[in-house]
C-alpha positions as CSV (number, residue, x, y, z in Angstrom):
1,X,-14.7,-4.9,1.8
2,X,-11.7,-3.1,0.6
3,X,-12.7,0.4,0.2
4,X,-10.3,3.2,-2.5
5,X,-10.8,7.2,-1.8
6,X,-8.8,10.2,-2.4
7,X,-8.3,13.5,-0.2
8,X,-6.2,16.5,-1.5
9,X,-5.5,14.2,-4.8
10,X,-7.0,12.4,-7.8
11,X,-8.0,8.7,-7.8
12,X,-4.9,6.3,-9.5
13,X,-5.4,4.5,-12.2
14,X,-6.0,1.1,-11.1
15,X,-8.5,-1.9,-11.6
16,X,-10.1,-2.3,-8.3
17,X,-12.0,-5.5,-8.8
18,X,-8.8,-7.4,-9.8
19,X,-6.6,-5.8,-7.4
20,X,-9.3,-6.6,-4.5
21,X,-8.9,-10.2,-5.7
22,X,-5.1,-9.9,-5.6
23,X,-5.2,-8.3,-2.4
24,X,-7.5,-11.1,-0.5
25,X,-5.3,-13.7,-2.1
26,X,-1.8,-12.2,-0.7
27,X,-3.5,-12.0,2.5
28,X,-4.8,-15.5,1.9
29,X,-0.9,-16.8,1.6
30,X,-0.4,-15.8,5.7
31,X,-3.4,-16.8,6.5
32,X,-6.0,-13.7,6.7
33,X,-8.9,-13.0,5.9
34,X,-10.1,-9.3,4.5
35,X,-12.4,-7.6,6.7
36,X,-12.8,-3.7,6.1
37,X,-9.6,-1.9,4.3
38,X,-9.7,1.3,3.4
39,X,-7.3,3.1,1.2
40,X,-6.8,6.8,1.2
41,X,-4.7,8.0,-1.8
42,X,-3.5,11.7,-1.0
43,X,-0.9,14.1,-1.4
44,X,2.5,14.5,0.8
45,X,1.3,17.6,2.8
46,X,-1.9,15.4,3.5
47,X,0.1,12.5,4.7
48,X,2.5,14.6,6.7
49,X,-0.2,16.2,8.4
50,X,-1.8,12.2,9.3
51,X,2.1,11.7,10.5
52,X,2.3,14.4,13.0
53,X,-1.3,14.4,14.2
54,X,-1.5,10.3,15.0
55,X,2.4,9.3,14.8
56,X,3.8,12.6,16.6
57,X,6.3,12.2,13.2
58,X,7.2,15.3,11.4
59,X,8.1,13.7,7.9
60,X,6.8,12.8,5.1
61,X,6.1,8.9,4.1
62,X,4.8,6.7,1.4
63,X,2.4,5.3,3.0
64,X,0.8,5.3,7.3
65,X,-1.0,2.1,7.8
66,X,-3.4,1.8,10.6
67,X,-4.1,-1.6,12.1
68,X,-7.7,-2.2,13.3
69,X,-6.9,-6.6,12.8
70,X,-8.7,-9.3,15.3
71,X,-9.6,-12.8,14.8
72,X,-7.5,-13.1,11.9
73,X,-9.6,-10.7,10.1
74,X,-7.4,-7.8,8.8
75,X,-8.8,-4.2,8.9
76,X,-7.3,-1.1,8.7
77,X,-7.3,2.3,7.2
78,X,-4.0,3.1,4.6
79,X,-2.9,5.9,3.9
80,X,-0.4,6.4,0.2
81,X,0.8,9.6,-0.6
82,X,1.0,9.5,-4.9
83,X,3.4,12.5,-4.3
84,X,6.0,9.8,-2.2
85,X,5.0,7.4,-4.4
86,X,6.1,9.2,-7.9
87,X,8.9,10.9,-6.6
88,X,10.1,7.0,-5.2
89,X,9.6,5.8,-8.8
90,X,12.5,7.9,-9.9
91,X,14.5,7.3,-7.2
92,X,14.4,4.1,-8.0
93,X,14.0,3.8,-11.3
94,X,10.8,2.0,-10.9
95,X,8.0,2.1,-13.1
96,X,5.2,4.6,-11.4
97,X,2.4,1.5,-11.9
98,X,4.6,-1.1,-10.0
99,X,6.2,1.3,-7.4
100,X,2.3,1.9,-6.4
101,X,1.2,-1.6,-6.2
102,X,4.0,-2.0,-4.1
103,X,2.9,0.5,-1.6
104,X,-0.5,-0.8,-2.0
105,X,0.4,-4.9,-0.5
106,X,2.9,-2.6,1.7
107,X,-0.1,-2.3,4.3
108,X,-1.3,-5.3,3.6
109,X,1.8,-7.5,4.6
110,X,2.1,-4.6,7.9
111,X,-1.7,-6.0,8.4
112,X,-0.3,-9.1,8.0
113,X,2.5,-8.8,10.6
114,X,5.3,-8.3,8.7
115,X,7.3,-5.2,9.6
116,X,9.7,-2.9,8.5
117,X,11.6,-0.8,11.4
118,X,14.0,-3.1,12.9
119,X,17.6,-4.2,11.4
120,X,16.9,-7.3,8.8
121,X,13.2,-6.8,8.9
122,X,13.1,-4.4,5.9
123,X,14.8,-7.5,3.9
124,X,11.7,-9.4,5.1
125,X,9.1,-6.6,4.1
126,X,11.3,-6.3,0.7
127,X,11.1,-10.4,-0.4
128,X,7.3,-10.5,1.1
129,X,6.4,-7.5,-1.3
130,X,8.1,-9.0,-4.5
131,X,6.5,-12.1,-3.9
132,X,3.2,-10.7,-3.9
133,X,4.5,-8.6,-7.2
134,X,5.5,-11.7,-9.0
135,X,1.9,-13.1,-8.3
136,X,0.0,-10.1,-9.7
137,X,-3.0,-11.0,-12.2
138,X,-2.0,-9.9,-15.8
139,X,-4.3,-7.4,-15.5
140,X,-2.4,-5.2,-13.4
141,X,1.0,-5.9,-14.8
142,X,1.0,-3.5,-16.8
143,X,0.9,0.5,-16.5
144,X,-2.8,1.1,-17.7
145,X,-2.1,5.1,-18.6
146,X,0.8,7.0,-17.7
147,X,0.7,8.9,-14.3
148,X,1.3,12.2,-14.4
């Protein structure tokens, strides 16, 4: 069951049935299963906080992904701060809509295995997340509102 809640922020505009079924099917393509996800959209003071009190990290992030994974069932608890996420979008010129999709199959793929931290790995996490972009469902292509 992949669960969507907010703390300290509203709730994204997003189709959660379709991206369920995009999500299980990314994680499908390294061979997972979806057990229990949870998603917790909230703001960057909300993240930072989750950063120093379980990473011992005092900065602020896009996203903290715990991994709860056994048997080749992927659980976990995700945490995406919109603020990072926005203020990313213009950084890099992204649209908001794709920039947090991306975040979102960003903890999948760390459920997955796939990691970020090391030299080359990043270029790994980076083709891993555009594939799962490129295989999106039409139905959430496209910006539904825009985010403000």
């Amino acid at each position: 069951m992949i669960s969507y809640t907010t703390c300290q922020t509203h709730m994204p505009d997003i189709k959660k049935r379709a991206t369920n079924e995009w999500i299980k099917s990314v994680a499908a393509l390294y061979h997972f299963k979806i057990g229990e996800i949870a998603y917790i959209f909230c703001n960057d003071e909300k993240i930072l906080d989750v950063n120093k009190q379980y990473l011992q990290h005092d900065f602020y992030t896009d996203i903290i992904t715990f991994d709860y994974s056994e048997n080749g069932i992927i659980n976990g608890d995700i945490f995406i701060s919109l603020d990072t996420v926005k203020s990313n979008s213009e950084k890099y010129h992204s649209d908001y809509h794709t920039e947090l999709y991306r975040v979102i199959i960003h903890g999948i793929l760390h459920l997955c295995g796939i990691n970020d931290k090391l030299p080359g790995e990043r270029e790994i996490m980076e083709a891993a997340e555009n594939a799962a972009l490129a295989i999106r469902p039409s139905t959430i292509r496209t910006p539904l509102t825009s985010e403000s």
